[in-house]
C-alpha positions in Angstrom: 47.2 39.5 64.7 45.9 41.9 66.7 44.9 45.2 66.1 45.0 48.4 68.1 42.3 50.7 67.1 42.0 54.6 65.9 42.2 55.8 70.0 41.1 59.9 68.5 44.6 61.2 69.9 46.4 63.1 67.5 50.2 62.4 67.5 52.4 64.9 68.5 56.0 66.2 68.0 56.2 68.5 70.9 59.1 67.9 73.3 61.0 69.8 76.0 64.1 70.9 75.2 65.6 70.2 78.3 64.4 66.3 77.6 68.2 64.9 76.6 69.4 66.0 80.2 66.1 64.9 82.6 66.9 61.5 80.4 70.6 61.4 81.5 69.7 62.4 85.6 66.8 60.1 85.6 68.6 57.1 84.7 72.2 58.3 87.3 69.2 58.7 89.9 68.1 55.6 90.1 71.5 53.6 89.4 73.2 55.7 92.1 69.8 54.9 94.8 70.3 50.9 93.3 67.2 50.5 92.4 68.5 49.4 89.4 70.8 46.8 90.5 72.4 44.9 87.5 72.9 45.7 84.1 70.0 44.0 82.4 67.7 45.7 84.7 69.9 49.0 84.4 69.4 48.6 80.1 65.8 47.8 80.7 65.2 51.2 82.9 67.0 52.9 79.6 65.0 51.7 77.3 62.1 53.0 78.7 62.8 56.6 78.2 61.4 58.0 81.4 63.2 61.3 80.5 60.9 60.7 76.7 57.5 60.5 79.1 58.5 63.8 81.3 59.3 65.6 78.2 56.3 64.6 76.2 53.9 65.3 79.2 55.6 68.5 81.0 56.6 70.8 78.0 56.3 74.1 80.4 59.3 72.6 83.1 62.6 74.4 82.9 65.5 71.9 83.1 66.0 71.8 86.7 62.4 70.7 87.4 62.1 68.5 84.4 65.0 66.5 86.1 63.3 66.5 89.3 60.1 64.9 87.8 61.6 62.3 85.5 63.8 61.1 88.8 60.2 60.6 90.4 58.2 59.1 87.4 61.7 57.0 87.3 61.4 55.8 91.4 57.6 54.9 90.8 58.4 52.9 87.7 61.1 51.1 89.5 58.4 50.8 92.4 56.1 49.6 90.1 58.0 47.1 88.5 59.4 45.4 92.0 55.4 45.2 92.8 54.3 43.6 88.9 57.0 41.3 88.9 58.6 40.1 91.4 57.0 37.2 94.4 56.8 40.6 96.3 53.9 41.8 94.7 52.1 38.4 95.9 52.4 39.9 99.2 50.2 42.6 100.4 52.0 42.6 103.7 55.4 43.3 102.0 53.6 45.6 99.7 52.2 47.5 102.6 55.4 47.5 104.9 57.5 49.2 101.7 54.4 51.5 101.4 54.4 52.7 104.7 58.3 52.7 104.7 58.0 55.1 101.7 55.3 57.1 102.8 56.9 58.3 106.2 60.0 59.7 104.4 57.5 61.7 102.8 55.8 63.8 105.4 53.6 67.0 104.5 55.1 69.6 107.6 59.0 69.6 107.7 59.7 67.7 110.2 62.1 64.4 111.6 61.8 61.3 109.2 62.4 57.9 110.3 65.9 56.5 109.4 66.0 54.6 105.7 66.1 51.0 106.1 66.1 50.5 101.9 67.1 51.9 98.7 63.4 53.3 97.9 63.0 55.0 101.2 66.6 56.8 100.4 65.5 57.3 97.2 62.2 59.1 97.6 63.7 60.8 100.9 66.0 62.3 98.4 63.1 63.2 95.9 61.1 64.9 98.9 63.6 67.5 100.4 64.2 68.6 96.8 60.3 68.7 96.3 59.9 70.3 99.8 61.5 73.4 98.5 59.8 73.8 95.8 56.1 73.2 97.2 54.5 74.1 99.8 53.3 72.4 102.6 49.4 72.7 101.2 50.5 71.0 98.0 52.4 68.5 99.7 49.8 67.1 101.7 47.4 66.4 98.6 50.3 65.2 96.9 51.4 62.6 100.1 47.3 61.6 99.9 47.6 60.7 96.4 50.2 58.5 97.0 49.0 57.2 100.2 45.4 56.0 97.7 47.7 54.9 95.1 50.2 52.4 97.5 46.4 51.3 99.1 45.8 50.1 95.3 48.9 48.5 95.3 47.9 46.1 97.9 45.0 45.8 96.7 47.0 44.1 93.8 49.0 42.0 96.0 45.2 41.0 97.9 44.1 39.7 94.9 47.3 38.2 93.6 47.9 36.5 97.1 44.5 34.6 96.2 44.6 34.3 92.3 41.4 36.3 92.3 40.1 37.6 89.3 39.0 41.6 90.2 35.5 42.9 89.4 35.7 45.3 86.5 33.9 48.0 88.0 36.2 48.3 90.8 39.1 47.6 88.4 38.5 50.8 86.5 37.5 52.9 89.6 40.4 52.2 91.3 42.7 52.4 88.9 42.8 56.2 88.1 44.3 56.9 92.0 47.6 55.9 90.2 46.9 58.8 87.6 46.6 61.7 90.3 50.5 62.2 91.9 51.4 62.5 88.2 48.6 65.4 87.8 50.4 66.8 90.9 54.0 67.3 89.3 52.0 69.5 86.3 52.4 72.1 89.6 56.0 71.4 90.0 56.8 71.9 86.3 54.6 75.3 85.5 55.8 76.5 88.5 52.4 77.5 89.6 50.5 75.7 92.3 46.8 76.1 92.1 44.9 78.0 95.2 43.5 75.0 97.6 39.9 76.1 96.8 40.8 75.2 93.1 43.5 72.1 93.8 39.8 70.3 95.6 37.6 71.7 93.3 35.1 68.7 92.3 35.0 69.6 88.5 38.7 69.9 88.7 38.8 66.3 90.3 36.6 64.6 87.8 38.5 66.4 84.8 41.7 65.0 86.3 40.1 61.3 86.7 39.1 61.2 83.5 42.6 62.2 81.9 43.7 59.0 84.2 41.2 56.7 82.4 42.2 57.9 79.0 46.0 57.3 80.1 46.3 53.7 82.0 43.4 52.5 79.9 45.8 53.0 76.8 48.6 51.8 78.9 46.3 48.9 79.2 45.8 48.5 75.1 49.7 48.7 75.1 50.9 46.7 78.3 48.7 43.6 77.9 50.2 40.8 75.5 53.4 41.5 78.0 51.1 41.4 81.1 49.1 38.5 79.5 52.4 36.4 79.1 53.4 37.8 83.0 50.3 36.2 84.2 49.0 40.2 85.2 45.3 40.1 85.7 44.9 43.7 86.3 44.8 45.0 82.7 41.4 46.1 81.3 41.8 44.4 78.0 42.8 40.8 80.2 39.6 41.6 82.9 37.1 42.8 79.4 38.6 39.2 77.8 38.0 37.0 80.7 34.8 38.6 82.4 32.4 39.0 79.3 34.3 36.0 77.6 34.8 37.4 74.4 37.9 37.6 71.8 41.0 39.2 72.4 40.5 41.4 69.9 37.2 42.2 70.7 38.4 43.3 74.4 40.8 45.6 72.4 38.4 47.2 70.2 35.6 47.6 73.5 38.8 49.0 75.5 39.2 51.6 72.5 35.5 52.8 72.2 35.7 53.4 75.8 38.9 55.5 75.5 37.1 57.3 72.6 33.8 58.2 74.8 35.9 59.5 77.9 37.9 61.5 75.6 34.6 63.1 74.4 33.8 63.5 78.2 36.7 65.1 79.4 36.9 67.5 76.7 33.7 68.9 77.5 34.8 68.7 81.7 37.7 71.3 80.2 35.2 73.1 78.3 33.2 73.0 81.5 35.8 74.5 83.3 37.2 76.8 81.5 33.6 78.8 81.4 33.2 78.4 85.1 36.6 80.1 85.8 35.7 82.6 83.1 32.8 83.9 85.4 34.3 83.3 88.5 36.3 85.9 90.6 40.0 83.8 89.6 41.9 87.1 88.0 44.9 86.9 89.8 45.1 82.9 89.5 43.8 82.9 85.3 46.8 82.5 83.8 48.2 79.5 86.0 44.6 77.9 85.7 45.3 78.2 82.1 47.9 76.8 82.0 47.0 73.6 84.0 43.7 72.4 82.1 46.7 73.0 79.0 49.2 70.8 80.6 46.8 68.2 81.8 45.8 68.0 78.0 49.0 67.5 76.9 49.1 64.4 78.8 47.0 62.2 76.2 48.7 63.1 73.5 52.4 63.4 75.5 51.9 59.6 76.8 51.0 58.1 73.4 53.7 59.8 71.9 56.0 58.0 74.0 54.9 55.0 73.9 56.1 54.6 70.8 59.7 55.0 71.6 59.5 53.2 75.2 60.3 49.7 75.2 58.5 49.3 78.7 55.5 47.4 76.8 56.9 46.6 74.1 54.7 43.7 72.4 53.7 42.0 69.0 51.1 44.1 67.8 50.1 44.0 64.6 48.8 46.9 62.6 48.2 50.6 64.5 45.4 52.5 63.2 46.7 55.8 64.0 44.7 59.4 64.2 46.0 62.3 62.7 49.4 63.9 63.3 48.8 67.3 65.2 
C-alpha cells in the first residue's frame, strides 16, 4: 500500500461561482468539436471535472472567460490524452504533423489560417478567434511560443516512446514545466489584466512561474503514476526516480514529495522576491494587476490539489493520504 506523503499544500474550499456553467460549456465544447467521440470517452471527459480545475485555479474569471478557459484546458486534455494513449503517441511524426496542424490555426497577427483538416484544428481555431478578442497580439505571441515548446515536448515523448527509451531525469524534469506555462498564460485571460511585456519576460517572473509548474505536474506525477505505471507511461517522475536510482516505489513517492516540499519553499520566496522588487520599482499604474497575478499563480497549488480529489482523470489505488491543513 502505498502512501502519498504530507505535500505542505493547504486544502482549500475556494471555487468560482461561475464553475457549474464553465463545467456544462466545457464538456458541449468538446462533444460538439468530437473530440470526444463515443460515450465511454464522452463519460470519461465528465468525470474529469475540467470545469472543477478552471474553477479551483481561476477564482478572479467572470463567467464568460471562465468558459473560455475550461473549453481550452478541456481541447489540451483531449490532446493530451490522444498523445498518452493511443499508437499515435508512438509517433513523433504524427505527433508533429497534428502539432504543426494546431499551431497554424493559431497565429499571433490576425491574419488567413489554413483550412482545418481535423476536429482539433477546428476546435482550437474556434478557441483562438474567441481568445483573439480578448488579447492582444503581444500576449498572443508568448502564448503561441508556449505552446509551440510545449507540442516540441510532446514529440519528444513520441521520440522516446518510438524507441522504448527510458528519458534521463534531468531532462525529464527540465522539460517538463513547458507544459505548465500556456496555463500561466490564461491567469491573463481570467483577471482580465495582461501584464506589460517588460514584466510578461521578466526573468524572476519566468523562474517564479517554472517553479509553480514543478510543484503542479510533479504532484500530477504523485497522482497519475499507478495509472501511467499500468499504461506502460515512462514519463512520470515517480516511474523515472523508481527505475533510474532503483529504489522502492514507495521510496520514489516519498523522494518525489520532499522535492515538491523544497520547491514550494523556493517559490514562495521567488514571490516574496518579487513582490519587493515591484514594490521599489516604477510599476504604479500596473500594481494592482501585478498583484493580482503572483495571487492567481498561487492559487494554482492549492486550486490543482483541490481538484484532484474530485477528478477521476488519475484516479488510482492509493492507500492512505497524509494531508496538510485545511486553509
Amino acid at each position: 500500500m502505498i502512501i502519498l506523503p504530507n505535500l505542505n499544500i493547504p486544502r482549500v474550499t475556494l471555487i468560482n461561482p461561475s464553475t457549474p456553467h464553465a463545467e456544462q460549456h466545457g464538456r458541449k465544447f468538446v462533444r460538439h468539436f468530437g473530440l470526444v467521440p463515443n460515450e465511454a470517452r464522452a463519460e470519461r471527459h465528465n468525470n474529469c471535472h475540467i470545469g472543477t480545475l478552471a474553477g479551483h485555479t481561476y477564482l478572479q474569471a467572470d463567467r464568460h472567460r471562465l468558459e473560455l478557459i475550461t473549453a481550452w484546458i478541456g481541447c489540451l486534455f483531449a490532446l493530451d490524452d490522444l498523445f498518452d494513449e493511443t499508437t499515435t503517441g508512438h509517433s513523433p511524426k504524427q505527433v508533429r504533423k497534428i502539432c504543426d496542424r494546431v499551431l497554424a490555426q493559431l497565429p499571433p497577427s490576425v491574419g488567413s489560417t489554413p483550412t482545418p483538416t481535423g476536429e482539433f484544428d477546428e476546435a482550437f481555431k474556434e478557441l483562438w478567434r474567441r481568445t483573439s478578442a480578448l488579447m492582444s497580439e503581444a500576449w498572443r505571441t508568448r502564448f503561441h511560443l508556449h505552446l509551440a515548446n510545449f507540442f516540441d515536448y510532446c514529440v519528444w515523448e513520441a521520440e522516446n516512446r518510438a524507441i522504448s527509451a527510458l528519458p534521463p531525469l534531468d531532462e525529464y524534469r527540465s522539460r517538463r514545466a513547458d507544459a505548465f506555462l500556456t496555463y500561466a498564460d490564461f491567469i491573463e485571460i481570467a483577471n482580465d489584466a495582461e501584464l506589460p511585456g517588460e514584466i510578461a519576460t521578466m526573468k524572476l517572473l519566468r523562474t517564479a512561474t517554472l517553479a509553480a509548474g514543478d510543484i503542479t505536474l510533479w504532484t500530477n506525477d504523485l497522482f497519475s503514476w499507478a495509472r501511467e505505471r499500468e499504461n506502460g507511461e515512462v514519463h512520470n517522475y515517480v516511474s523515472l526516480k523508481q527505475q533510474i536510482d532503483d529504489i522502492s516505489a514507495q521510496e520514489a513517492v516519498d523522494a518525489v514529495g520532499s522535492a515538491i516540499r523544497i520547491r514550494i519553499v523556493e517559490f514562495d520566496e521567488l514571490i516574496r522576491k518579487l513582490r519587493t522588487h515591484f514594490e521599489k520599482a516604477d510599476f504604479d499604474k500596473e500594481r494592482g494587476a501585478l498583484e493580482r497575478h503572483l495571487t492567481s499563480l498561487g492559487q494554482w497549488l492549492p486550486g490543482q490539489l483541490a481538484w484532484r480529489f474530485v477528478s477521476e482523470r488519475q484516479k488510482s489505488a492509493w492507500g492512505t493520504m497524509d494531508e496538510g491543513p485545511a486553509q
